[in-house]
C-alpha positions as CSV (number, residue, x, y, z in Angstrom):
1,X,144.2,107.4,101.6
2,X,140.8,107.1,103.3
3,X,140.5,104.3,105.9
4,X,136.6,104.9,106.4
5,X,134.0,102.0,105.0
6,X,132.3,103.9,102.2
7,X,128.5,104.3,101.5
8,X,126.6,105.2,98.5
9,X,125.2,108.8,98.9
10,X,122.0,108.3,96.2
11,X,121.3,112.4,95.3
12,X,117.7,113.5,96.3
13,X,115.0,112.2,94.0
14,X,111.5,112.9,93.4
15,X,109.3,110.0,92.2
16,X,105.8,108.7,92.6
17,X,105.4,106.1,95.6
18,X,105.6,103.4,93.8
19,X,108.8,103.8,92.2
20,X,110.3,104.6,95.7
21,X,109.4,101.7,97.2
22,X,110.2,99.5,94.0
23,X,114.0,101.4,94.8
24,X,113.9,100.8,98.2
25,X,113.3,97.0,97.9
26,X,115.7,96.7,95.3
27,X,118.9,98.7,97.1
28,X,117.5,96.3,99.9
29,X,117.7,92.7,97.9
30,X,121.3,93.8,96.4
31,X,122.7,94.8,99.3
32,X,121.3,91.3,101.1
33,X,123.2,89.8,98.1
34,X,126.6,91.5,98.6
35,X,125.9,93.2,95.4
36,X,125.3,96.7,96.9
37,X,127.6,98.7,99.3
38,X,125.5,100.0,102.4
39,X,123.3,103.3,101.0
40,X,122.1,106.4,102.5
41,X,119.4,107.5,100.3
42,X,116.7,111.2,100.8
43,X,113.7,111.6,98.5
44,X,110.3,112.9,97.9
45,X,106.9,111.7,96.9
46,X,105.3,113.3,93.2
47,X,102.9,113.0,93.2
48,X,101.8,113.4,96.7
49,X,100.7,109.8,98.2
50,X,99.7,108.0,101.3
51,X,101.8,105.0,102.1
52,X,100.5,102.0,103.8
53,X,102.3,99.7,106.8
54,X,103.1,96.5,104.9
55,X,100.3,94.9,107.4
56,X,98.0,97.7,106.9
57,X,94.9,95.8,105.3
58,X,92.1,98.3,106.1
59,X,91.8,102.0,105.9
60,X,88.9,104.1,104.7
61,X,87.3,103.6,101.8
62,X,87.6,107.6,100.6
63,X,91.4,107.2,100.2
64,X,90.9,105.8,96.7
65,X,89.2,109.3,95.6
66,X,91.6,112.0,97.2
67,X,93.0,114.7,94.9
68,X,95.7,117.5,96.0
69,X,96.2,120.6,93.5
70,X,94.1,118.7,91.1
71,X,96.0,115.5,90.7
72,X,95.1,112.0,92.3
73,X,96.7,111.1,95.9
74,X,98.5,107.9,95.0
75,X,97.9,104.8,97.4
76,X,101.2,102.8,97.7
77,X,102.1,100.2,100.1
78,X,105.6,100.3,101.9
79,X,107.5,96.9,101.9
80,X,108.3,97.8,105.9
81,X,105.6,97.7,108.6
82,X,103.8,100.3,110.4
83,X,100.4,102.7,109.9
84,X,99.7,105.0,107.2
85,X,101.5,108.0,106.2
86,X,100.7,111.4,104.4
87,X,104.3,112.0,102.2
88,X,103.2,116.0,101.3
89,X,105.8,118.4,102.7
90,X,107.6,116.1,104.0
91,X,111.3,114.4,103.3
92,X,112.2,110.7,103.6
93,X,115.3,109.0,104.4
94,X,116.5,105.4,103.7
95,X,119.1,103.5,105.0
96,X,120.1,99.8,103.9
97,X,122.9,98.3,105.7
98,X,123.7,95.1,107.1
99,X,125.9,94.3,110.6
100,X,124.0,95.5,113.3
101,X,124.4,93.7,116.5
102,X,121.6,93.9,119.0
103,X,117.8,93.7,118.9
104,X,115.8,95.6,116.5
105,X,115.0,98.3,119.2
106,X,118.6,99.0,119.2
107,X,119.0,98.9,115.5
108,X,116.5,101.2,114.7
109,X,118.1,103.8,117.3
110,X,121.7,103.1,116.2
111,X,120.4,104.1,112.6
112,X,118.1,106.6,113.9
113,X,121.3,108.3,115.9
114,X,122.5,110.2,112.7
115,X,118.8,111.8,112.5
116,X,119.4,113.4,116.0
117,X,122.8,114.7,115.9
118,X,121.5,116.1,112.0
119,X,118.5,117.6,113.5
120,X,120.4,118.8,116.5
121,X,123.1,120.8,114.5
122,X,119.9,122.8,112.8
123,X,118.7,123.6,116.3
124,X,116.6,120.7,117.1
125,X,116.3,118.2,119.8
126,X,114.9,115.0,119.5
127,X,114.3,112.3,121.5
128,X,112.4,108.4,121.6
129,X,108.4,108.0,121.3
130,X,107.6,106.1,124.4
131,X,103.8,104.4,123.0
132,X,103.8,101.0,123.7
133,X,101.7,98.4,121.3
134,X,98.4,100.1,121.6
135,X,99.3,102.2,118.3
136,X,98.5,99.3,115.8
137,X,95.1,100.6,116.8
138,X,95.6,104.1,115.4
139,X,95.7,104.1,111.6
140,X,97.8,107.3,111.3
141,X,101.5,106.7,111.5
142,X,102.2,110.2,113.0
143,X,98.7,109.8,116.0
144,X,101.4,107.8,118.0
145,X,104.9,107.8,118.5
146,X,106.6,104.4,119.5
147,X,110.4,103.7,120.7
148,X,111.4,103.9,117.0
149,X,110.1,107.2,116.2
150,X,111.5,110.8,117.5
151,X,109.7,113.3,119.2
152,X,110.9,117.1,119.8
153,X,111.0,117.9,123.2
154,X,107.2,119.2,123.6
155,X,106.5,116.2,122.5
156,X,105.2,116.7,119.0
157,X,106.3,113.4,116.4
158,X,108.9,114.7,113.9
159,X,110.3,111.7,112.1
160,X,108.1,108.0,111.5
161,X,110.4,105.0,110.6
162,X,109.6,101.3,109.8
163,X,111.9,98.6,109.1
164,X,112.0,95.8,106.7
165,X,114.7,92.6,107.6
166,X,116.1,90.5,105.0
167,X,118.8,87.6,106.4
168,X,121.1,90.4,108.2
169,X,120.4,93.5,105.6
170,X,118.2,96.5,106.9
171,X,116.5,98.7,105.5
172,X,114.9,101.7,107.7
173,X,113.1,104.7,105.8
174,X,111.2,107.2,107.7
175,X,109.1,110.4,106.9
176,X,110.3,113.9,108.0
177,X,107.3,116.4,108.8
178,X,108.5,119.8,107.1
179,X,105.6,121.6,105.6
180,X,102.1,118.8,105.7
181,X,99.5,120.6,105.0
182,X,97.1,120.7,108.3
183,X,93.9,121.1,106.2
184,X,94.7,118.4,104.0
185,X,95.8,116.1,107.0
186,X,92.6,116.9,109.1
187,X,91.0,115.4,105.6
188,X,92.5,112.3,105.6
189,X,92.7,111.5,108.8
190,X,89.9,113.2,110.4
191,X,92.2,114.4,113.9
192,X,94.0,118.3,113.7
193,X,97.8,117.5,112.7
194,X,100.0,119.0,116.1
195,X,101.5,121.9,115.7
196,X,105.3,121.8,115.1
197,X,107.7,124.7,114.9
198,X,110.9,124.1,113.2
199,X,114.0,126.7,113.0
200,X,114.5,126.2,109.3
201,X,114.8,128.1,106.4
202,X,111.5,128.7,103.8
203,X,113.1,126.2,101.4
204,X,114.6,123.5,104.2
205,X,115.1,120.2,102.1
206,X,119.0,121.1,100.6
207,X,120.2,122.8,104.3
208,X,118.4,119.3,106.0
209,X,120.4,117.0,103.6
210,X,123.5,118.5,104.0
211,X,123.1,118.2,108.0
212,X,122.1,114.7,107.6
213,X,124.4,113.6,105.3
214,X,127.4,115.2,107.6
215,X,125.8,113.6,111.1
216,X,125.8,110.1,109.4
217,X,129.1,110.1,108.4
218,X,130.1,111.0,111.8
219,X,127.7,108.8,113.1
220,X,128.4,105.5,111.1
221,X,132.0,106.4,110.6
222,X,131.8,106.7,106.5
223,X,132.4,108.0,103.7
224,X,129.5,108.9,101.9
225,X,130.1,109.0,97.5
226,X,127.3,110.4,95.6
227,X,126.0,108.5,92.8
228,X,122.4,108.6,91.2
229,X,120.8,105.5,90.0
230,X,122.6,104.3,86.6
231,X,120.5,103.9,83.6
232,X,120.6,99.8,83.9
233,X,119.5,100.3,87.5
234,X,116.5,102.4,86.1
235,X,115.9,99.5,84.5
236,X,116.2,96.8,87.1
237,X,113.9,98.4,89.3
238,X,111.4,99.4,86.5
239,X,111.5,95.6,86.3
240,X,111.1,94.3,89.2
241,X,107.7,96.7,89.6
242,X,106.6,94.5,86.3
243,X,106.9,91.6,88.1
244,X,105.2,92.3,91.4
245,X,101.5,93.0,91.4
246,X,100.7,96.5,92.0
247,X,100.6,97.6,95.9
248,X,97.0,98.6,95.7
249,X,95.9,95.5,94.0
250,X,97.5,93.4,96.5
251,X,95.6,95.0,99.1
252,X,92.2,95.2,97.8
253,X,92.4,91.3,96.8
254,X,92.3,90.7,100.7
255,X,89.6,92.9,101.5
């Protein structure tokens, strides 16, 4: 008989912006109400979408018209803080969990630990951004790179996180560069995305779950049990997005 805490392992899911962050804050709010076990969660952004610091009131007026392949680029805002972010080829994470002793610098790198010993088994070393608080200046979550984020070691940002408290829960998500289109981010942000070469396979996202999910359960000392969203969870997070106002429409009411 297992002795290890367990965590829900929520499979990888594909959804627009909005849903993901309606997810997010949910898992987050049951978990603050001892309704949720902690959660380790990996998904992606369809359509593609730029996600906004929770703080983030301003950004260019152009980001309301973008296309990619023919289909509008979705403007969501995160419930965490931070600067804008790209989500095309990349992978995000989430982690909610509640228990962390110590400041928030040293929650974010005790969460972030499992992402380095992940990254490391593929072949990849990362270490700590080192920008201090002049990067609320730069719009583009991945210009700077602060004590939260990791670097490789040329320096080059690989993985953005922001956090959002609630009481003692946590939740940390964070955007994995894997394949961002340069031309496309030279277009939104108007600066040449750094080059970053990555020892991974042509199709990384399965191989870079399966080290992730084995670092963080020897990280967090876990087990991790797979289970997708149930139908009546589908539905409590379709409803609390029809009770919020929509991200966007929060935003442009303060502008």
């Amino acid at each position: 008989m297992s002795l290890l805490s367990k965590w829900r392992l929520i499979p990888c899911l594909p959804a627009s912006g909005a849903v993901q962050m309606a997810i997010d804050t949910w898992l987050l709010e049951q978990h603050r109400l001892g309704l949720h076990p902690p959660t380790l969660r990996f998904y992606s952004w369809k359509p593609v979408a730029i996600s906004l610091g929770y703080h983030q009131r301003h950004y260019p007026n152009f980001w309301r018209d973008l296309t990619w392949n023919n289909q509008p680029i979705e403007l969501v805002q995160r419930p965490s803080g931070g600067r804008a972010v790209l989500h095309q080829g990349d992978l995000t994470y989430a982690v909610i969990v509640s228990g962390l002793a110590g400041t928030r610098m040293q929650s974010y790198q005790r969460i972030c630990e499992f992402l380095i010993q992940g990254w490391r088994s593929l072949g990849v070393e990362l270490e700590y951004g080192a920008v201090g608080r002049g990067y609320i200046h730069n719009p583009n979550c991945f210009g700077t790179a602060t004590g939260a984020d990791l670097v490789t070691s040329d320096g080059v940002k690989l993985i953005g996180s922001a956090q959002l408290r609630r009481q003692q829960a946590i939740l940390q998500h964070g955007s994995m560069r894997l394949t961002t289109d340069p031309d496309l981010f030279r277009h939104v942000f108007g600066v040449e995305l750094a080059p970053l070469a990555l020892p991974l396979p042509p199709e990384p996202i399965l191989p870079l779950i399966a080290a992730l999910t084995a670092a963080a359960q020897a990280c967090f000392q876990v087990e991790l049990l797979s289970q997708p969203l149930s139908e009546s969870e589908w539905q409590s997070v379709l409803r609390l997005m029809s009770l919020s106002p929509t991200p966007m429409s929060t935003i442009e009411r303060m502008q």
